[in-house]
N, C-alpha and C positions, 0 to 999 in steps of 0.2 A: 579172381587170381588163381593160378595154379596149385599145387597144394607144394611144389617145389620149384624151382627153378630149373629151366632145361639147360645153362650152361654157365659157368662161372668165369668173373673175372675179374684178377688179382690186381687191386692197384700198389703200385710198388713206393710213392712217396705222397706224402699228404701234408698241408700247411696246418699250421693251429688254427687258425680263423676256418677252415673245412672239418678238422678233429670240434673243435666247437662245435659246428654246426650239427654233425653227427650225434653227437651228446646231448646236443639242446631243444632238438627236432621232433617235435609230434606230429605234426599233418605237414605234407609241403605237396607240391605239384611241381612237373613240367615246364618251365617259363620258354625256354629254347631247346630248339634239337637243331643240331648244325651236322654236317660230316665226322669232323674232330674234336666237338666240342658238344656238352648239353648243360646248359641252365637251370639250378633245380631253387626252387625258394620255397622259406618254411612262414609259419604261423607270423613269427616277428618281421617277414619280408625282407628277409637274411636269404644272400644269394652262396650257392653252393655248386662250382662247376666243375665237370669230369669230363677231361681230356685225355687223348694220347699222348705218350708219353714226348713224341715229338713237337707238339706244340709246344713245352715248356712251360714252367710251371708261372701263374698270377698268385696273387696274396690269398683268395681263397676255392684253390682248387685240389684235386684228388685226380690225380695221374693212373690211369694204368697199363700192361703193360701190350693190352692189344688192340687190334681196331674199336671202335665204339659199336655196338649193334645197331643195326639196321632196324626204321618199321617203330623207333620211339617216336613218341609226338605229345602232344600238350593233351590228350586223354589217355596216357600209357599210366596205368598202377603203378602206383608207387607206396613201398614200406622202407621205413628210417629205424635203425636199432644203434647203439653205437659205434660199432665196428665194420657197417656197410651199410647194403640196401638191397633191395628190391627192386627191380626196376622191369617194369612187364615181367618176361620169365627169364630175367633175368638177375642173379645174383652178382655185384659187386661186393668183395672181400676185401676191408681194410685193414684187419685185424694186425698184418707184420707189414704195412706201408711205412716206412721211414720218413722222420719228420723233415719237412724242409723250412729253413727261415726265410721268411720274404723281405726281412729288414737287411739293407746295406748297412757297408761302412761307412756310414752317414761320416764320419768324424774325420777320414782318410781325405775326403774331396774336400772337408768342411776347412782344413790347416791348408789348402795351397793358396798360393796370394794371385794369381793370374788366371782366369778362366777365359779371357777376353777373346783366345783361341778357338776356343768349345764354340761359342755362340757365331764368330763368324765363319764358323768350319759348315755347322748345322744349317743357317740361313742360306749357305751358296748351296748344300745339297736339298735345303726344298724348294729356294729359287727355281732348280731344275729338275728337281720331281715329285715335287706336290700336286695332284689333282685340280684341278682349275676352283671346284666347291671349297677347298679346304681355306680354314680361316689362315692358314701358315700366311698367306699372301698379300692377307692384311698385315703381319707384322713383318714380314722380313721386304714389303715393299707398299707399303702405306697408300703410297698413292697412284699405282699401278691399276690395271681394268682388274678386275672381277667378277667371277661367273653365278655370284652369287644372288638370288632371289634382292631387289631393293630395301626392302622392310630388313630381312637378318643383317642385309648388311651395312646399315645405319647403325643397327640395334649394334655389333661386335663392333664398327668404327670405335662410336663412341667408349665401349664399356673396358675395351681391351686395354688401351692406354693407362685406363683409369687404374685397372687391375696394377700392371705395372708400375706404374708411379708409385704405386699405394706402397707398393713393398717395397720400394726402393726410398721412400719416403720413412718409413715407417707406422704406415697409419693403415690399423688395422681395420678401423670403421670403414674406411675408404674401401678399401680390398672388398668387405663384406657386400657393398652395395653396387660394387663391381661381381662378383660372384650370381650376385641376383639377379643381376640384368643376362646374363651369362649362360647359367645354366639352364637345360634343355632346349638352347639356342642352336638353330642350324639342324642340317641333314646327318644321316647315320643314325647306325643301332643303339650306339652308344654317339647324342648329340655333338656334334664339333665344340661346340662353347664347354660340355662336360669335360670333353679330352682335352682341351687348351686347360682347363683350371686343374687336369693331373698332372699335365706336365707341370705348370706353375708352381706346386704342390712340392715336387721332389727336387724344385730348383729353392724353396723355401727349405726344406728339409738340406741341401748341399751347403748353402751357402751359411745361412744366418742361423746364429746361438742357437741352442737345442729351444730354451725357455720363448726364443721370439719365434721360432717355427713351429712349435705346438701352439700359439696364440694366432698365429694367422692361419693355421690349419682350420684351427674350429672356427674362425669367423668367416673362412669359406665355406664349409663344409655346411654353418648354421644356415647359413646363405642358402648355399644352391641347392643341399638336397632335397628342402620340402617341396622343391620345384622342378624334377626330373622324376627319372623312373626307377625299376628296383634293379637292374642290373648296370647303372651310371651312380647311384648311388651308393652301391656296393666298392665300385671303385674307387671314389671320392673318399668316402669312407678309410679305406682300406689307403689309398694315398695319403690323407690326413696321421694316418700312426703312422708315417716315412714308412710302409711298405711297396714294393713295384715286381714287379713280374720279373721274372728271370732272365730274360734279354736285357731290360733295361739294367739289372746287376753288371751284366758286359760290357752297357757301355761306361757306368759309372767304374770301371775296372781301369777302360780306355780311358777316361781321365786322371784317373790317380797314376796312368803308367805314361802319360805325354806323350800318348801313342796316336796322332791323327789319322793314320793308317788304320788300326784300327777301330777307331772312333768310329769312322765312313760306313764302313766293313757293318758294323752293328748297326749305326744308323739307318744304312739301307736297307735292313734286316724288319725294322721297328716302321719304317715309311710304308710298308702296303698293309698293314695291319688296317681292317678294315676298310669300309670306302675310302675314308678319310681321316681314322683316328690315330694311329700313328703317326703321321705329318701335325696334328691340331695339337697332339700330346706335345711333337719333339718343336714346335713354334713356342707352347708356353712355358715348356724347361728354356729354349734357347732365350724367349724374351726377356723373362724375370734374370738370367745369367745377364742377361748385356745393360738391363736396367741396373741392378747392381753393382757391375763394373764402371758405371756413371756414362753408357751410351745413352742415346733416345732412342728406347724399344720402338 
């Protein structure tokens, strides 16, 4: 490594779950390098991402306020100190980033009595732009063709329902052994079956008691994570303490303001996220919403 950094770069807003990480960090590496985004994980397999400011902010990321540097890769040096990093010869500076919270107003969605809206608004928009792979088409049309591999798509038939019922039921063992079957099921970076159990995640955190969405949280979370990867598990994780990325803030915004207009608007925002992980995310918010409103997910 260099004996300085040849150019610095200021991140302007940082989440606690990333202030953590920074503080807690002795050895980590490179997991991903993307355009807008790079993946860094430490010792405890604690994910830590730095984007531009324009991708918007997930539960444990570090914003800043210009392009990402070119030419990082999964053998680029890396030094952790509290207040930034190292990064090849590059210096990132957190030192005056502004905290941001990734927690909603869980309690704003949690008091309205009709959501029945929400879940049929969502299923007509992935009806008509979900990717042919994305699990959304098992739930918003059960018995429709699917372009998915035979095997995942017995294994999500079966597990998806299950998930559903379980919480609409209340039965949190159910949920758990629906989460198992689940996780790191299907294609993408981050597995379809992981993003179906986030969205489910913040539709448990919207709807049901704070004390029964912290108990199906961890019985998911206990579920799926020994059985995915480190950056799906980061976000289960991080979905499990009701936190969600900054878009999905907007649309739980759109719902406290019975705004469908807007709802769309964000929706459509959150659907290309990934191959297919926005669509699998907003399938299992929409399902657990319409299981709970006493439809058949």
């Amino acid at each position: 490594m260099s004996s300085a950094p040849s150019r610095r770069l200021r991140a302007t807003s940082i989440t606690p779950r990333a202030k953590a990480w920074l503080a807690g960090t002795q050895q980590a590496y490179v997991l991903h390098s993307f355009e807008r985004a790079i993946n860094l994980v430490n010792q405890e397999g604690d994910v830590l991402t730095i984007a531009d400011e324009g991708l918007g902010h997930g539960p444990f990321s570090l914003l800043i306020e210009d392009h990402l540097p070119e030419g990082i890769d999964i053998s680029s040096k890396l030094l952790v100190f509290e207040n930034g990093l190292w990064l090849g010869d590059w210096l990132v500076d957190a030192e005056d980033a502004k905290l941001w919270q990734p927690t909603p107003n869980w309690s704003s969605i949690r008091s309205l009595s009709d959501l029945g809206w929400v879940s049929q608004a969502l299923a007509e928009l992935l009806r008509q732009h979900a990717t042919a792979e994305s699990f959304a088409h098992l739930v918003v049309s059960p018995l429709g063709r699917s372009a998915l591999p035979g095997r995942i798509q017995q294994a999500a038939e079966q597990r998806i329902p299950l998930l559903f019922a379980a919480v609409r039921d209340g039965n949190s063992g159910q949920a758990a052994q629906a989460a198992k079957g689940l996780a790191g099921l299907g294609p993408g970076l981050t597995p379809a079956g992981d993003d179906l159990l986030l969205g489910a995640l913040f539709a448990c955190w919207a709807r049901l008691p704070v004390e029964e969405a912290r108990l199906f949280s961890q019985a998911i979370i206990s579920a799926a994570v020994p059985r995915t990867h480190q950056l799906s598990a980061a976000w289960l994780s991080a979905g499990a303490a009701g936190e969600a990325p900054a878009v999905w803030h907007e649309l739980f915004e759109a719902i406290v303001k019975q705004d469908a207009g807007s709802l769309s608007e964000v929706a459509m925002r959150i659907l290309p996220t990934g191959h297919s992980s926005g669509a699998d995310a907003l399938a299992g918010f929409s399902g657990v919403l319409q299981a709970l409103q006493g439809g058949v997910a």
